[in-house]
C-alpha positions in Angstrom: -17.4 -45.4 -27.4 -20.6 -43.0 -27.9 -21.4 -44.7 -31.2 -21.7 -48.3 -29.4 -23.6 -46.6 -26.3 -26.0 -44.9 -29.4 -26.6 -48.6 -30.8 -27.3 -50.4 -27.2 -29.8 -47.6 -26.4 -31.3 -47.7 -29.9 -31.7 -51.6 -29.4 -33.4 -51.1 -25.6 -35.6 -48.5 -27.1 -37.0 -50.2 -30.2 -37.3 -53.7 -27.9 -39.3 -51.3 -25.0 -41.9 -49.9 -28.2 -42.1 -53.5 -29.6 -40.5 -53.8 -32.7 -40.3 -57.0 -34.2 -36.7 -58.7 -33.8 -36.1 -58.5 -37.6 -36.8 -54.8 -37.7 -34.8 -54.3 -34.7 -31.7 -56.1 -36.9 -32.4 -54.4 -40.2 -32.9 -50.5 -38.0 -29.3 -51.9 -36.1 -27.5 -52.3 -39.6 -28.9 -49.0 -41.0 -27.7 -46.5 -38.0 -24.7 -48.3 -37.3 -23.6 -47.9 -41.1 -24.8 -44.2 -40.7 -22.6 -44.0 -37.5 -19.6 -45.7 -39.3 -20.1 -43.1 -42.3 -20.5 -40.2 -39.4 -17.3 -41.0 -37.7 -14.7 -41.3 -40.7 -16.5 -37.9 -42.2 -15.6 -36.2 -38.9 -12.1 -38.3 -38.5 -11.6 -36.9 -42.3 -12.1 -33.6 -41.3 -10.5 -34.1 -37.9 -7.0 -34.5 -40.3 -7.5 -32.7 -42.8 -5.2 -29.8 -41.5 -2.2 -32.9 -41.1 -3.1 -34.0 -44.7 -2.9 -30.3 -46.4 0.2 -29.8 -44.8 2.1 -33.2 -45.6 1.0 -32.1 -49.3 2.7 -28.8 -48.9 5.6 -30.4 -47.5 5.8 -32.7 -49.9 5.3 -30.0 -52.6 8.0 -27.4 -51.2 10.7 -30.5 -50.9 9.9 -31.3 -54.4 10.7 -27.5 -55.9 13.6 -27.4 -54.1 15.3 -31.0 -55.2 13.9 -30.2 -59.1 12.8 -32.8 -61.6 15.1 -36.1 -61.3 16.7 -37.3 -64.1 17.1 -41.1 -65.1 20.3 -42.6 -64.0 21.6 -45.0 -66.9 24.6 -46.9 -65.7 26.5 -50.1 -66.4 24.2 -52.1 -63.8 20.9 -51.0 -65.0 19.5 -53.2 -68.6 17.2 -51.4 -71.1 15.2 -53.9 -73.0 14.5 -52.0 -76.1 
C-alpha cells in the first residue's frame, strides 16, 4: 500500500513542477521497478529466518533417515 501511495504522489509532484508526460512515464517505470526491487529485498530478508530454518529442518531429518538406497524389485524395468 505505501509503494502505490509513493507512485501517486510522485506522479502529482512531477505533474505540479511540469514535467513533460513522457518523462513523467519513463520517472513512473524507473521508481516503481526500484520499489518492486525494494520490497522483495525486504520480503527476502523478512523470511530469511523461516528459510534457514526449513534448511536445518530439512538437514537434521536427513542425518537421521541416512542415505537411501535404490529399491530394485520385480515391478521396476532397468533399461541397460
Amino acid at each position: 500500500m505505501f509503494e502505490l501511495l509513493f507512485v501517486v504522489g510522485f506522479f502529482v509532484m512531477l505533474l505540479i513542477t511540469g514535467v513533460s508526460l513522457l518523462g513523467i512515464i519513463a520517472a513512473l517505470l524507473v521508481a516503481t521497478a526500484l520499489m518492486f526491487a525494494g520490497g522483495l529485498l525486504a520480503l527476502m530478508f523478512k523470511l530469511l529466518p523461516w528459510l534457514l530454518l526449513a534448511v536445518a529442518a530439512v538437514w537434521i531429518i536427513r542425518a537421521i533417515q541416512g542415505p537411501k538406497k535404490p529399491e530394485y524389485g520385480r515391478h521396476r524395468r532397468r533399461f541397460y
